[in-house]
C-alpha angles and dihedrals in degrees: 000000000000130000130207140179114254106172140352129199134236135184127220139157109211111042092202097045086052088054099048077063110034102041101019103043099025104032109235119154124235113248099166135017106185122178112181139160085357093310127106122208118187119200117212142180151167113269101259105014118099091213109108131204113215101204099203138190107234099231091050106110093352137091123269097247084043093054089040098060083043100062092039087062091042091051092046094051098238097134127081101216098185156334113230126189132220139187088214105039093174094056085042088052092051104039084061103047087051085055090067092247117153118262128221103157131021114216106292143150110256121202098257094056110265124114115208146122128224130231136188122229127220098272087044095263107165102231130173140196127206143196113263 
């Protein structure tokens, strides 16, 4: 039996901000753009992977009090939305910080062995990028 990952989701509040990030500075490629009962959801991937990224709004398919508590943590930056890999982390680095996108951690070693910097999206997603 083998077990892949298929799809992974991420919140955002702002569909085309997610997109200026996602697509523009790291390069994914659109699969999916969805707008339904006044929400809008983007898939995303990486050319060549058949993992997606669902960039969601958080009141889409939720309660109000559950989106509610979802965009607050969002907002805050309290989620971790993803770990991407690259074969150049120093270009990455740069093209994504050109982007405007706000830095937490420059390209550095860190003690287990990685090197990578971190990044927030627009919404305040945590998302990291390591060395291939």
């Amino acid at each position: 039996m083998t077990v892949t990952v298929s799809t992974m989701f991420i919140p955002v509040h702002d569909p085309d901000e997610a997109l200026v990030f996602y697509r523009d500075a790291l390069g994914l490629e659109v699969r999916n753009d969805v707008a339904s009962g006044g929400f809008r959801w983007v898939t995303v991937g990486a050319p060549g992977q058949d993992v997606e990224i669902v960039l969601s709004q958080p009141h889409g398919g939720r309660s109000e009090a559950e989106g509610d508590a979802l965009l607050a943590l969002v907002t805050q930056g309290t989620l971790q939305a993803a770990i991407f890999r690259t074969d150049d982390l120093d270009t990455t680095f740069e093209k994504v910080r050109a982007s405007g996108a706000e830095v937490l951690q420059e390209p550095v070693s860190q003690p287990w062995g990685a090197r990578d910097c971190a990044f927030r999206d627009p919404s305040g997603n945590l998302v990291r990028i390591a060395q291939a």
